[in-house]
N, C-alpha and C positions, 0 to 999 in steps of 0.2 A: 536476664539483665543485659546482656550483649547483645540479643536481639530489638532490647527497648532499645538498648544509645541508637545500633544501626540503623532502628529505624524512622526514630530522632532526627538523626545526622544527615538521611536523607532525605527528609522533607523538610529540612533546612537550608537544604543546597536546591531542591525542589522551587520553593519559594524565592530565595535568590538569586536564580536562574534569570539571564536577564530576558529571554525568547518567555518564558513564561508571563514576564511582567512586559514584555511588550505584546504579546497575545491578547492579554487582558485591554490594554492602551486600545490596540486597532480590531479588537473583535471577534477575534480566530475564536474556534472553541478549545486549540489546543498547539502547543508549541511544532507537534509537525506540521502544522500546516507551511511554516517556512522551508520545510527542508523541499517540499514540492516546489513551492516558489521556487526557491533558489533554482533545484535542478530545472524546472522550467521555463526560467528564464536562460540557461545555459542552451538546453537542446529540444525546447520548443515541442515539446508532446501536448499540450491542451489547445486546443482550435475551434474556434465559435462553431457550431451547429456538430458539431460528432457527435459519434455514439461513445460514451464510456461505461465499464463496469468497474467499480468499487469494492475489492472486497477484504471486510476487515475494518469496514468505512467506522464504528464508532470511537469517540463520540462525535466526528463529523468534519473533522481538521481538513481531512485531502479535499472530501467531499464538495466541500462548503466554497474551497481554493477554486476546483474545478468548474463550480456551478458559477462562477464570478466570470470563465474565460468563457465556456463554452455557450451560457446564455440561455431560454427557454427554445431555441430552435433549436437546441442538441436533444438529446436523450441520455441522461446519467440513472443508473441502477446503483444503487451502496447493500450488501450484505454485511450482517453483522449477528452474531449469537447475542448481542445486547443489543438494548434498545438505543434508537437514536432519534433525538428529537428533531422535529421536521426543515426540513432547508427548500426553501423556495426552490424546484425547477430536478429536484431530487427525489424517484422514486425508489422507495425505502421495504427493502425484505428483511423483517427479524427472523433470523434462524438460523442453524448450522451449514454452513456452506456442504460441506463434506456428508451432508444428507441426500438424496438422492430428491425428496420431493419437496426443497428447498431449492436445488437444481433445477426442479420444471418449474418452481412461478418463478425462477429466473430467463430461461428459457421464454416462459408465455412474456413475459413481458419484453422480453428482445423482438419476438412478434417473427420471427424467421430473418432479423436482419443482424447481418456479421457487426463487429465491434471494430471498432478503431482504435481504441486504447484500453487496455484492462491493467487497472493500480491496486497492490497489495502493501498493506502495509501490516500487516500480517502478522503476529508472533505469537509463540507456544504460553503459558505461565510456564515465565522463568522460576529453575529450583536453582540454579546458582550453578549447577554440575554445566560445567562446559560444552563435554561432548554430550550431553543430554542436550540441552537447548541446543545446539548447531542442529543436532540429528532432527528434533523437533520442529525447525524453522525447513530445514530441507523438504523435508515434508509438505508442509506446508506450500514452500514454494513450486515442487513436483503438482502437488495438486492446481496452482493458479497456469503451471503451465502444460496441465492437461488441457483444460477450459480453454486457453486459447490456439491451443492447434487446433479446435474445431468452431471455434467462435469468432478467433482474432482475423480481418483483413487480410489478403496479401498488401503489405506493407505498411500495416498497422504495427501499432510499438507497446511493449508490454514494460510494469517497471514493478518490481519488486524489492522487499527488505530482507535482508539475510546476515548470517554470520559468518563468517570467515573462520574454518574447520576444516577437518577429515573429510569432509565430502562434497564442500565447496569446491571443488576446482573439477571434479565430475559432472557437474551441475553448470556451471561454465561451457563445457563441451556440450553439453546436449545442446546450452542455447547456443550455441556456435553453430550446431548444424539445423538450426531451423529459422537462426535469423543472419541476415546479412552483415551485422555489426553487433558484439556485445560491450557494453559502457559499464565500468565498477567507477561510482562517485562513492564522494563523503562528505555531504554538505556539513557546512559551516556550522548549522540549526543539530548537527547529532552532536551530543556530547562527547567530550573528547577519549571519556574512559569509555566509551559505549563499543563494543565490537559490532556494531550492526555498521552493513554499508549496501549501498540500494545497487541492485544490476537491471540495468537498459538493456530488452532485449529490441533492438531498431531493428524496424523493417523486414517484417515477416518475408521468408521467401515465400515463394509461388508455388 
């Protein structure tokens, strides 16, 4: 019974959510898609004709934001273990990132060319245990920043979502020493109980 009201309760806050009912108004597939706006109207990572990789892209929020700046003279990749239905200028890998031959048709389709931006928006299924989900999400984000020390530009910008934990602030340092500037936002578009907060890793060094 406590699990029904909860989960009642929040798909009543779901619905009344006002980014949800504006998604729906302007077309998003999904209320993140503001929280990239926002952050990229602040520090300006999407740029007509780049390379981006997606991963984590369904059902297609970032994606969809991205495919609007960067236009068909870019190249955007979206991975996702679900499906995502098709977005104009968007090519689409279903499968496990963390698979190895999910990695090469990402790979074939980079075609031997570095990335300019790779966006995670990335999370475990939350079981509600804290340090579970942090540990999970770190994970996670270790793995988007393996991919780009061998993919990412020098001075390419990587953005990921994360929790704020036990192993947060280790994960900080590593981006510290492979980019030249690291950014913790909290857009507007995250909910205010949500521990998740995005880190910019700017400008890959050399």
């Amino acid at each position: 019974m406590n699990k029904n009201r909860t989960s009642k309760s929040w798909i009543n806050k779901h619905i009344s959510d006002p980014y949800v009912k504006r998604a729906k108004v302007d077309g998003h597939r999904s209320r993140a898609a503001y929280k990239l706006i926002e952050i990229d109207r602040k520090y300006t990572l999407l740029r007509k004709g780049m390379t981006l990789v997606d991963l984590g892209s369904a059902p297609g929020g970032w994606a969809q934001v991205a495919a609007k700046k960067i236009t068909k003279t870019g190249n955007i990749i979206a991975v996702d273990l679900l499906q995502m239905n098709e977005i104009p200028n968007v090519n689409f890998i279903q499968g496990d990132f963390r698979e190895n031959k999910v990695l090469k048709q990402l790979e074939k389709k980079l075609n031997n060319s570095l990335v300019d931006l790779v966006i995670s928006d990335m999370a475990p299924n939350i079981s509600g245990i804290k340090a579970v989900d942090q540990s999970g999400i770190i994970h996670l984000n270790e793995l988007t920043l393996d991919f780009s020390k061998y993919w990412l530009k020098p001075n390419g910008n990587m953005l990921v979502k994360s929790f704020i934990g036990a192993e947060f602030d280790n994960y900080i340092k590593i981006l510290n020493s492979m980019f030249k500037k690291v950014i913790k936002v909290k857009p507007d578009a995250s909910r205010g109980r949500s521990s998740e907060i995005f880190v910019i890793g700017y400008e890959k060094k050399e």
